[in-house]
ROMARZA-95683 format. One record per residue: x, y, z of N, C-alpha, C in turn; residue number from 1. Coordinates in pm, whole numbers. Example, Ala and Ser with C-alpha at 12.3 -4.5 7.8 and 13.67 -1.06 7.14 Angstrom:
REM ROMARZA-95683
     nc1     nc2     nc3    cac1    cac2    cac3     cc1     cc2     cc3  num
    1319    -569     780    1230    -450     780    1320    -330     780    1
    1285    -225     708    1367    -106     714    1290       3     787    2
***
This chain:
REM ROMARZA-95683
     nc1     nc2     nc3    cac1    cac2    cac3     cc1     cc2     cc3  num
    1074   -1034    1767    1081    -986    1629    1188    -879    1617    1
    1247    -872    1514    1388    -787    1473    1305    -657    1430    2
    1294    -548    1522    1233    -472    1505    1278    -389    1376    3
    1462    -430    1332    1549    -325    1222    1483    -378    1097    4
    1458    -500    1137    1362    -561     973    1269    -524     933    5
    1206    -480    1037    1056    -453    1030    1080    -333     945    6
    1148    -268    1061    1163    -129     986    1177     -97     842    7
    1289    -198     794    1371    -212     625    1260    -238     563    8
    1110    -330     613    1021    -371     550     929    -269     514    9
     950    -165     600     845     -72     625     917      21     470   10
    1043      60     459    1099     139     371    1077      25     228   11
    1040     -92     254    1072    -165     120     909    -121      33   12
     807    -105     103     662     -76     107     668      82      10   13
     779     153     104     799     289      42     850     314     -92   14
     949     212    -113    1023     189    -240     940     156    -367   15
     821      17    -334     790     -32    -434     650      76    -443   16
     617     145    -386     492     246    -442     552     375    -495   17
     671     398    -477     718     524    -552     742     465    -624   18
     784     374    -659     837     313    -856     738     295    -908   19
     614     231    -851     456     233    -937     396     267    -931   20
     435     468    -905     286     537    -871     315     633    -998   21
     410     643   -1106     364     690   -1236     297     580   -1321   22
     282     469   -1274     192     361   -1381     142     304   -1285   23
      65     344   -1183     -39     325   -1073    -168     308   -1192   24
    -254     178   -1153    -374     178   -1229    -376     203   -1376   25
    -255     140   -1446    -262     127   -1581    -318     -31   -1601   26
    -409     -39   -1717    -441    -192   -1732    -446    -208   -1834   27
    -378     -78   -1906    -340    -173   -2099    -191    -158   -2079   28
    -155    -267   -2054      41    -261   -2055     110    -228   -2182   29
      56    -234   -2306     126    -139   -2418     115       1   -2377   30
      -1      61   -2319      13     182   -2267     135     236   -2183   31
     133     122   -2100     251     156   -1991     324     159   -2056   32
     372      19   -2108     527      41   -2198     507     147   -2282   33
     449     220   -2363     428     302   -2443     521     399   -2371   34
     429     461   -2250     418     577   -2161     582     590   -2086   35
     582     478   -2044     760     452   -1970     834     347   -1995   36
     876     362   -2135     953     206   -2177    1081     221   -2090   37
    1092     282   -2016    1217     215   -1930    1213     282   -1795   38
    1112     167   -1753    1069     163   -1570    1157     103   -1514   39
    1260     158   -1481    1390      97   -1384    1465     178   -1310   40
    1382     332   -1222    1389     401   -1140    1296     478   -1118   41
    1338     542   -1019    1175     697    -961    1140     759   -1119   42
    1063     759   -1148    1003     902   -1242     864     942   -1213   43
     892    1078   -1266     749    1144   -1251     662    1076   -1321   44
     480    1180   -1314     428    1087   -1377     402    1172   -1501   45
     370    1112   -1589     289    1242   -1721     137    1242   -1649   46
     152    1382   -1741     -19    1463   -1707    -172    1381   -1733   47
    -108    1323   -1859    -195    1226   -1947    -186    1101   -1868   48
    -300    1036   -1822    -322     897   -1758    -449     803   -1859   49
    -384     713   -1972    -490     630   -2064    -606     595   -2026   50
    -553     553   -1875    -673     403   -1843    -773     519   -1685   51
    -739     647   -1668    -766     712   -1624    -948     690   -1610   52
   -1018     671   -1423   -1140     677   -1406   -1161     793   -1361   53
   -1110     891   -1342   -1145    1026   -1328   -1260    1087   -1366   54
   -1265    1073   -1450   -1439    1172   -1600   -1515    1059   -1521   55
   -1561     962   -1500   -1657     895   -1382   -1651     906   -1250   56
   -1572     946   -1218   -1538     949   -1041   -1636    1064    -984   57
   -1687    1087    -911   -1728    1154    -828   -1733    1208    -698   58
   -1724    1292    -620   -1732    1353    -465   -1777    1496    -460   59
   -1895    1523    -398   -1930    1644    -360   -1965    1621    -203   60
   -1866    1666    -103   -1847    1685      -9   -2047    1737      95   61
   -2052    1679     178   -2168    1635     269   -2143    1806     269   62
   -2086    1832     368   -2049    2029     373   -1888    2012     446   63
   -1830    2098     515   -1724    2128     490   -1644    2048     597   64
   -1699    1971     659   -1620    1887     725   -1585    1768     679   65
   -1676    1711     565   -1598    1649     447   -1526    1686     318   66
   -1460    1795     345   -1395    1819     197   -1234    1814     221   67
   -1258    1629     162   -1087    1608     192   -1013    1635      19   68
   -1073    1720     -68   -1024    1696    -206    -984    1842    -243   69
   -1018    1908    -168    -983    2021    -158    -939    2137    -300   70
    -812    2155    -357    -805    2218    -466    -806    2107    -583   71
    -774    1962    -556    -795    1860    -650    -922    1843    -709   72
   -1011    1883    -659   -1170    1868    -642   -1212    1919    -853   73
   -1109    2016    -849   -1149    2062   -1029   -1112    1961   -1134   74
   -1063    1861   -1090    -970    1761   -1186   -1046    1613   -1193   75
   -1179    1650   -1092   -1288    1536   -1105   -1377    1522   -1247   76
   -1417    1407   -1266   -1493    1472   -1420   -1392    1484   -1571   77
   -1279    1480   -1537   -1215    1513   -1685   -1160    1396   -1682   78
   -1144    1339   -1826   -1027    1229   -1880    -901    1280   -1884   79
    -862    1176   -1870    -695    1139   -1891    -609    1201   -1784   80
    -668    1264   -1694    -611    1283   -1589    -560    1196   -1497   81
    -420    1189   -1493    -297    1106   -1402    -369    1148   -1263   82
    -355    1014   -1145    -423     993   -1025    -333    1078    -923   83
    -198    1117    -954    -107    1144    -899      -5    1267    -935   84
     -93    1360   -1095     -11    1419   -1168      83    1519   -1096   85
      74    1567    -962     164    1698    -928     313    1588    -817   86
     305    1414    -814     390    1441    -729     508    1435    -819   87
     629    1402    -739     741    1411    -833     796    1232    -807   88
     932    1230    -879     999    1083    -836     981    1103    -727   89
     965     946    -686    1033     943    -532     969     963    -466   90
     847     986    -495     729    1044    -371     656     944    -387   91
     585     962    -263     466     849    -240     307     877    -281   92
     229     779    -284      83     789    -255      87     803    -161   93
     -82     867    -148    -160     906     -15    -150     785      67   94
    -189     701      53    -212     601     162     -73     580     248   95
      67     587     183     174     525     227     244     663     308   96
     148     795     248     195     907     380     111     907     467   97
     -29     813     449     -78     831     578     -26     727     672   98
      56     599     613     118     529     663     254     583     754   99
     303     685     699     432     739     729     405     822     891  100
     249     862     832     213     988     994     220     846    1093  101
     131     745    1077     100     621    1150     235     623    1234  102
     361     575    1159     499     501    1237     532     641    1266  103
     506     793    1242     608     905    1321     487     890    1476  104
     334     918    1459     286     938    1578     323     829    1651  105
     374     720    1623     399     602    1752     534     611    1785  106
     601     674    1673     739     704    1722     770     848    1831  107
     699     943    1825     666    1052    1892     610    1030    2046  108
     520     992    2023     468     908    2135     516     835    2265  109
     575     779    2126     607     584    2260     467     572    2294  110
     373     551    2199     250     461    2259     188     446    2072  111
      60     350    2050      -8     343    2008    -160     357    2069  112
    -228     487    2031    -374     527    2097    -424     502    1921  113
    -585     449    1947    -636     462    1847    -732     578    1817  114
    -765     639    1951    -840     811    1903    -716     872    1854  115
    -631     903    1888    -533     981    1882    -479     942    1741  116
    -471     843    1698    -437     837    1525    -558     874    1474  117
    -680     877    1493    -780     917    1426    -801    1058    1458  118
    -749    1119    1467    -686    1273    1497    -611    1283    1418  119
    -536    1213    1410    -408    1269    1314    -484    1242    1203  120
    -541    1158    1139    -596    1141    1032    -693    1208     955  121
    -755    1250    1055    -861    1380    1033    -830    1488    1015  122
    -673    1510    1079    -616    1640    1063    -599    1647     921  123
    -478    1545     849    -450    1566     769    -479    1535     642  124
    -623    1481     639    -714    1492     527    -768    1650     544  125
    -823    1659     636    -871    1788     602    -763    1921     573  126
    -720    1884     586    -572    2051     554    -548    2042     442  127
    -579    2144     370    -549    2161     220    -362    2165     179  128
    -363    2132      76    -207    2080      64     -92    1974     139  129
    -238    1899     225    -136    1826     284     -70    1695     220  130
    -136    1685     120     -88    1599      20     -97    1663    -128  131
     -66    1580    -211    -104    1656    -326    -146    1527    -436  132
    -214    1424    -384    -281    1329    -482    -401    1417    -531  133
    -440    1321    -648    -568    1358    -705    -673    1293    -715  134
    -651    1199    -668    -744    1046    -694    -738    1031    -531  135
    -872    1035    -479    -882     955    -308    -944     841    -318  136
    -936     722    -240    -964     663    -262   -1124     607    -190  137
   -1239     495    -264   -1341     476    -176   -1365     523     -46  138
   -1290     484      19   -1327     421     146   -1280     574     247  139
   -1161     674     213   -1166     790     280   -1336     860     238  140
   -1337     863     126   -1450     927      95   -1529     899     176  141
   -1556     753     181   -1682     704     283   -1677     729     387  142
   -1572     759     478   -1522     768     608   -1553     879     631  143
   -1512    1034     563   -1561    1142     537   -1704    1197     536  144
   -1774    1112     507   -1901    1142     453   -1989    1081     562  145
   -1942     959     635   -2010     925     734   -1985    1037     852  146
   -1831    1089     863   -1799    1178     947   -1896    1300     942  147
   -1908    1319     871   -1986    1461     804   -2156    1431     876  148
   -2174    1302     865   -2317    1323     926   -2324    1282    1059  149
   -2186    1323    1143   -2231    1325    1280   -2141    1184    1344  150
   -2146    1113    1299   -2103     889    1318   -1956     945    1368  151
   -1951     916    1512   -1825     920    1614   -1722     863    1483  152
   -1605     938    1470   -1493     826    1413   -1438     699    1410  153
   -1484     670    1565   -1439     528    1577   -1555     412    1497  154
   -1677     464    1425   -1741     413    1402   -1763     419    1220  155
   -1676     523    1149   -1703     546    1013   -1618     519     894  156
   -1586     380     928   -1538     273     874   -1663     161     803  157
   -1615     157     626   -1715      53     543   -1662     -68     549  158
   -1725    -149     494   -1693    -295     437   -1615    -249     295  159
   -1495    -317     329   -1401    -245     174   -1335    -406     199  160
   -1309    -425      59   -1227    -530     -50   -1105    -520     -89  161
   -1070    -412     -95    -955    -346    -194    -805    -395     -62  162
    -699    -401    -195    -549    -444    -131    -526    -342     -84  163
    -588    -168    -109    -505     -46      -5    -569     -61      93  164
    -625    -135     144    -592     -84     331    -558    -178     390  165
    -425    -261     337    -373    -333     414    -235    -251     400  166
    -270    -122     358     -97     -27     342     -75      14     538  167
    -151     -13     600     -69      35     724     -49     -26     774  168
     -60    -147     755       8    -253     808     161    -285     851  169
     204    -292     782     422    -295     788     447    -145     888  170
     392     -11     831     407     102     906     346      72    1060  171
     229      40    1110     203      33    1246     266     -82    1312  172
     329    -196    1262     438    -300    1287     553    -275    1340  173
     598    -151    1242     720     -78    1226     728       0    1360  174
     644      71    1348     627     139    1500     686      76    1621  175
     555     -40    1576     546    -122    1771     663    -141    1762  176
     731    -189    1687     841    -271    1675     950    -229    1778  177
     972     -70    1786    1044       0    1880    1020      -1    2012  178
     915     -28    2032     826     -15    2194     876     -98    2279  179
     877    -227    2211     849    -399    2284     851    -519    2198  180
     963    -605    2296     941    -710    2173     812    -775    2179  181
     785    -780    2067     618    -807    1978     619   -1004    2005  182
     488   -1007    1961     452   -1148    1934     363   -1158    1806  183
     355   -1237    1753     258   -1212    1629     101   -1203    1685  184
      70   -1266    1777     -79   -1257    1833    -117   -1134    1865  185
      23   -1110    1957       0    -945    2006     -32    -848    1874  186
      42    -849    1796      24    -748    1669     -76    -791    1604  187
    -135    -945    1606    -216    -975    1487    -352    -858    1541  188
    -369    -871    1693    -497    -835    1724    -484    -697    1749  189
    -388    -615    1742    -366    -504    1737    -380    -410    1585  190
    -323    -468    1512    -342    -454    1335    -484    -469    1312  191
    -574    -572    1392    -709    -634    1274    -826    -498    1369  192
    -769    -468    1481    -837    -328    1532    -874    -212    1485  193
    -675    -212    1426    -650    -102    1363    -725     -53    1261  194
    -710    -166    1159    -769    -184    1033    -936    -159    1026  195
    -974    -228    1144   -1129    -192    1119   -1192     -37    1167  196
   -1080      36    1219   -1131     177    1260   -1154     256    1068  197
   -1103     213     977   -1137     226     828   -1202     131     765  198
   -1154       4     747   -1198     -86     669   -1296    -243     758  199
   -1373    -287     732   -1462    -414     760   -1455    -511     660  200
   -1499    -593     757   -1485    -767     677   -1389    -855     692  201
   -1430    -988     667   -1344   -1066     661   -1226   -1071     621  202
   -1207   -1014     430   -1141   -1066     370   -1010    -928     363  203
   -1012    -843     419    -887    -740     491    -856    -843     622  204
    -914    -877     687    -911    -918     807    -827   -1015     734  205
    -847   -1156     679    -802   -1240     638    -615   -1199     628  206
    -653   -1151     486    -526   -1070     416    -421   -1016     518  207
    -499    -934     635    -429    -876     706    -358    -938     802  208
    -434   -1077     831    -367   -1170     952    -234   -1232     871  209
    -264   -1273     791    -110   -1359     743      -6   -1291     678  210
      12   -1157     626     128   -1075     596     178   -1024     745  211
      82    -990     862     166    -989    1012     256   -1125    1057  212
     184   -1243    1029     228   -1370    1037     368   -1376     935  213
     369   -1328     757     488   -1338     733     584   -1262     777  214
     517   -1147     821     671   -1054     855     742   -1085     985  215
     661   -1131    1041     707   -1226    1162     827   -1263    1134  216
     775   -1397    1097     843   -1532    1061     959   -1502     985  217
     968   -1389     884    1083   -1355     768    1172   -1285     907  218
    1104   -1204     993    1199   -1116    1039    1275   -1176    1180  219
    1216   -1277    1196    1273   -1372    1269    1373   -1512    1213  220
    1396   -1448    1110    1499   -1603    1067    1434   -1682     917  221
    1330   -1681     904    1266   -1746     827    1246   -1734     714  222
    1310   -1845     623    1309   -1786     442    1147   -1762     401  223
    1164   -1660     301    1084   -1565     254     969   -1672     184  224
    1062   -1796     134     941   -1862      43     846   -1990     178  225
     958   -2029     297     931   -2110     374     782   -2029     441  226
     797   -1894     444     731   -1835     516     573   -1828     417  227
     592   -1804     371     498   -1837     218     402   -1929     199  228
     493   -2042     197     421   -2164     257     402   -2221     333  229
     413   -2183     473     337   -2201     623     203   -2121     590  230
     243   -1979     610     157   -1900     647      73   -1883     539  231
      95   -1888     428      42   -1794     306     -70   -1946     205  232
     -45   -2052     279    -124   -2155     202    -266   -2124     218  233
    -321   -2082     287    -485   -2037     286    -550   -1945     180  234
    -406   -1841      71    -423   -1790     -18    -426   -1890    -191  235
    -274   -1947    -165    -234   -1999    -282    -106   -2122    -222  236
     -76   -2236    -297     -10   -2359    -296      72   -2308    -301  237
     200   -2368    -223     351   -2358    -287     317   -2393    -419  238
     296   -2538    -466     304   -2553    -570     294   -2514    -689  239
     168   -2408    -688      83   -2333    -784     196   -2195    -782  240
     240   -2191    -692     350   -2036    -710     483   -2124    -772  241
     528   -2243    -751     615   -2272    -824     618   -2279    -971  242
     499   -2316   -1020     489   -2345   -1150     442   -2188   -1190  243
     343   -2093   -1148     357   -1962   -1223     495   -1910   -1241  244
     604   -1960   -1156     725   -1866   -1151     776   -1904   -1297  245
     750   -2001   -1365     803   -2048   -1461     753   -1961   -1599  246
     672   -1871   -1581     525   -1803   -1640     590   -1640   -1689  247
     556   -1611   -1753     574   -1427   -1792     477   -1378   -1671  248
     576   -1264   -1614     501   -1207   -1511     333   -1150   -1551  249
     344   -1106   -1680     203   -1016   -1702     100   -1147   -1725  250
     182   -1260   -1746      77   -1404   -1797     -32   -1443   -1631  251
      93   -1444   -1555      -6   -1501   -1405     -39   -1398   -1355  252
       4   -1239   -1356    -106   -1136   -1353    -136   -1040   -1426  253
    -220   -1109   -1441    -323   -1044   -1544    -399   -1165   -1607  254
    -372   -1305   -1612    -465   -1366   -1663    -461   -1455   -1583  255
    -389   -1479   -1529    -450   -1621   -1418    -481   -1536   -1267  256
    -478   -1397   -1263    -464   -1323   -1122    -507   -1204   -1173  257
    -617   -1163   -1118    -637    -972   -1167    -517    -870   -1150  258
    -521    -784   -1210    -428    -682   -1172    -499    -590   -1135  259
    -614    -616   -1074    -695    -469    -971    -657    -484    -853  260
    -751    -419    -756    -765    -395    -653    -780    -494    -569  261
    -879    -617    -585    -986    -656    -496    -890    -773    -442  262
    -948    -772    -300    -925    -917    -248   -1002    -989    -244  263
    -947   -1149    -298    -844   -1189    -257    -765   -1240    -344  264
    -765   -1221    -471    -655   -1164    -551    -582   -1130    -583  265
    -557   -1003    -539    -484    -887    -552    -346    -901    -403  266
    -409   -1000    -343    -339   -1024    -211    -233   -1186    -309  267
    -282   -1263    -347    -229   -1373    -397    -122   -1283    -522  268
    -177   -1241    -640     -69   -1162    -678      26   -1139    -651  269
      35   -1073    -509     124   -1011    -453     226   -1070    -389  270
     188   -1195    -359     276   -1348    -300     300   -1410    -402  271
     237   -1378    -502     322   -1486    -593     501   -1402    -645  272
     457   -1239    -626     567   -1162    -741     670   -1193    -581  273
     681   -1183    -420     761   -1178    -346     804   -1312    -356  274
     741   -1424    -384     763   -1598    -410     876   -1562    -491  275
     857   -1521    -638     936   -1527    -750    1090   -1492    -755  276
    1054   -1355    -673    1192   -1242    -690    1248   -1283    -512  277
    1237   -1370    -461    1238   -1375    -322    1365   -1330    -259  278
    1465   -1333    -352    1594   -1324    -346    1706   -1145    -359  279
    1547   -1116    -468    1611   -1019    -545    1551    -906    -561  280
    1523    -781    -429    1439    -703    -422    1423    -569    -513  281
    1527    -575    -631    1477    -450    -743    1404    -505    -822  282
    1474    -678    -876    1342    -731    -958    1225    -741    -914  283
    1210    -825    -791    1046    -778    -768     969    -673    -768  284
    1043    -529    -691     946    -380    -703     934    -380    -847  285
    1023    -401    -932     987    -331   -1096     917    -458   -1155  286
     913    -599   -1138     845    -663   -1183     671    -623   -1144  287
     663    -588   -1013     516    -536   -1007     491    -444   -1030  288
     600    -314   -1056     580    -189   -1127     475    -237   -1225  289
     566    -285   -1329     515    -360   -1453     411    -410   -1521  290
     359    -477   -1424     231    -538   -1424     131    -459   -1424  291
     143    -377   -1425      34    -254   -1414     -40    -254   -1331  292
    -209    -205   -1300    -290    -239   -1245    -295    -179   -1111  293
    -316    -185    -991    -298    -141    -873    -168    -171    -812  294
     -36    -202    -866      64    -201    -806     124    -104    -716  295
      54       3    -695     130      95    -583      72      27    -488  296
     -57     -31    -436    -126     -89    -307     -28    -253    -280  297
     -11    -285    -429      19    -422    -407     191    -430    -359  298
     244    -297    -393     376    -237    -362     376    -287    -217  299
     223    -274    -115     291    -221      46     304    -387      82  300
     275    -489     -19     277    -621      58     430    -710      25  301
     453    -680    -118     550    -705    -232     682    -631    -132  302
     658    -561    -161     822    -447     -77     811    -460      22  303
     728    -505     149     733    -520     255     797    -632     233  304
     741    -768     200     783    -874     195     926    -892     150  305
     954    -788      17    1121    -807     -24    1240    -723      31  306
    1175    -649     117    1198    -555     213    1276    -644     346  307
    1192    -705     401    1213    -776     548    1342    -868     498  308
    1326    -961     354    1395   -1061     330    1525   -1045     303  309
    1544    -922     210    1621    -890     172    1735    -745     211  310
    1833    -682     167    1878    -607     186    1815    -501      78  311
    1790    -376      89    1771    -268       5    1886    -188     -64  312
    1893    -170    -172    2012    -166    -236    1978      64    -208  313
    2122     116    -166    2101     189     -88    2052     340    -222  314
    2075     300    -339    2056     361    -467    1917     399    -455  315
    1805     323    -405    1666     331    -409    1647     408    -269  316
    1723     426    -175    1687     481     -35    1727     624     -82  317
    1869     649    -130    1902     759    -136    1785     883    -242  318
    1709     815    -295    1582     934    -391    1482     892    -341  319
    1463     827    -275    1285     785    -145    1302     917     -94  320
    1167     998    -141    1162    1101     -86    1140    1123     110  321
    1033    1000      85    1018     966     224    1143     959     359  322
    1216     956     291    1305     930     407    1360    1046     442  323
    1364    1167     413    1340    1337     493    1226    1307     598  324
    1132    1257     558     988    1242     676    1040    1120     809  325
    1078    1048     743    1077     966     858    1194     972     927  326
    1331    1088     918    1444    1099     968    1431    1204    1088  327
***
C-alpha cells in the first residue's frame, strides 16, 4: 500500500470536516442555505445553531474522573447553541483531533500499543481546553462514565451505530502506513480491534472492514468507482449509485438516504457522494458540506475516499488548520 496516499487520504478526512463543521448537524437545508449561502471555503461557525439538540442533551459527570465537558458543561440545556461555536475556519471536530493524536502517537513511537493510545485519550479528554467543542459525542460520554465506575479502559466501550467512529480509521492507516508495508487483512484486523476499544457491533465492524478494503485498493492503483464496486457492493449496487448520480444531491440524501448519523446509511451516503464526485475532490467535500446532516463524520469516509483518489488542490491544505499539528 502507497503509504503517501494514505496519508493525502488521511488530510482529505481533515479537509471535508473543516468545511462541514459550521453546518455540522443542520437538517433543514433552507436553514443552511439561509445561514451560509456561499459554502465554498473554511468559515467559522455562527453562535446561533437552528436545528441545535443542545436544550435536550444532557451530562452530569459520575465525579471527577468523568468530566470530559469541562468549561463547555454551561452551554448544556440552552437552544440554539452551535455544537462547535468557539472553533474558527479550518479547524476540526473533536473526533478528527482525536484522530490527529492517533497518527502523531504512532508517528512518535514507531509502534501502535493499544493501552498506550488509551492514555493518550484519557489524557486528553480530561484536560480542560484541550479542545474547544461543545457538543461530545454518545459514546465518549459512555466511555467516561463507565470509566468513572471503575471498568478497566480496555473494557468501556458501547454498542454504537453512528458513522463517527469510523473517524479513526484513515488516521490509524495513515500511521501504520509508515511502519511497514501493510496488507489489508493485516490492517483490517488491526482497525476492527481498534475500533472496539470505543465502539461494538457488527455494523461499525461491517462499515469499518470495507472503507480499509477501499483505501487499499484506491491506494494501490485502483479506480475509485472500480473500488466501489468490488468492495462496497454489500452496502449499495453500482447500479443504484449510477442512477442516484443522475439525482439532486439533497434528493438521494435526504430522501432516498438519511442525512444522520446511523449506520448503515449514513455509510452508503457517503459512497454514493465519493461514487459521484469520484474525479473531483472540492465538489465532493462541498457537495456533502451541503447536504447537511452529520456531514463532518460522513466527511472522514467522503474525503478519505476523494482524498486517496484524487489530488488535493493545495488552496484547501494551505488554511487546514491541522496541518501545524501534524507537521
Amino acid at each position: 500500500m502507497k503509504g503517501d496516499r494514505i496519508e493525502r487520504a488521511m488530510l482529505g478526512a481533515l479537509v471535508a470536516d473543516a468545511v462541514a463543521m459550521p453546518v455540522h448537524w443542520y437538517y433543514d437545508t433552507n436553514a443552511l442555505d439561509r445561514d451560509y449561502p456561499n459554502l465554498s471555503s473554511y468559515q467559522a461557525p455562527k453562535k446561533l445553531h437552528p436545528d441545535s439538540i443542545l436544550w435536550r442533551s444532557k451530562y452530569v459527570p459520575r465525579n471527577k474522573l468523568a468530566d470530559i465537558l469541562h468549561d463547555q458543561a454551561q452551554y448544556w440545556g440552552q437552544r440554539g447553541v452551535h455544537y462547535h461555536q468557539f472553533l474558527h475556519a479550518g479547524e476540526n471536530t473533536l473526533n478528527f483531533k482525536l484522530g490527529i493524536e492517533l497518527y502523531r502517537s504512532i508517528q512518535s513511537t514507531r509502534s501502535y500499543r493499544p493501552e498506550s493510545w488509551l492514555k493518550t485519550y484519557i489524557d486528553c479528554m480530561r484536560k480542560p481546553n484541550w479542545h474547544r467543542d461543545t457538543y461530545i459525542e454518545e459514546y465518549h460520554r459512555a466511555y467516561f462514565d463507565r470509566l468513572a465506575q471503575g471498568i478497566t479502559p480496555e473494557k468501556c466501550g458501547i454498542e454504537d451505530i453512528h458513522i463517527g467512529g469510523l473517524t479513526p480509521v484513515v488516521f490509524l492507516l495513515a500511521g501504520l502506513s509508515t511502519l511497514s508495508d501493510r496488507s489489508p487483512e493485516l490492517d483490517l484486523t488491526l482497525v476492527t480491534s481498534h475500533l472496539a476499544l470505543t465502539h461494538h457491533g457488527q455494523a461499525i465492524a461491517k462499515a469499518a472492514g470495507v472503507l480499509v478494503r477501499l483505501l487499499h485498493a484506491i491506494a494501490n492503483g485502483m479506480s475509485l468507482r472500480d473500488a466501489i464496486g468490488l468492495h462496497g457492493s454489500c452496502f449499495v449496487s453500482s447500479g443504484a449509485l449510477d442512477t442516484w448520480s443522475q439525482l439532486e444531491d439533497r434528493d438521494v440524501v435526504g430522501r432516498h438516504l438519511t442525512t444522520a448519523c446511523y449506520l448503515p446509511e449514513s455509510f452508503t451516503a457517503s459512497l454514493y457522494l465519493a461514487w459521484k464526485y469520484h474525479e473531483d475532490f472540492t465538489a465532493g467535500i462541498l457537495a456533502n458540506a451541503r447536504c447537511g446532516g452529520d456531514n463532518a463524520h460522513r466527511g472522514a469516509v467522503v474525503g478519505a475516499l476523494l482524498g486517496v483518489a484524487n489530488d488535493i488542490p493545495n488552496y484547501w491544505l494551505k488554511d487546514l488548520k491541522a496541518t501545524e499539528l501534524l507537521s
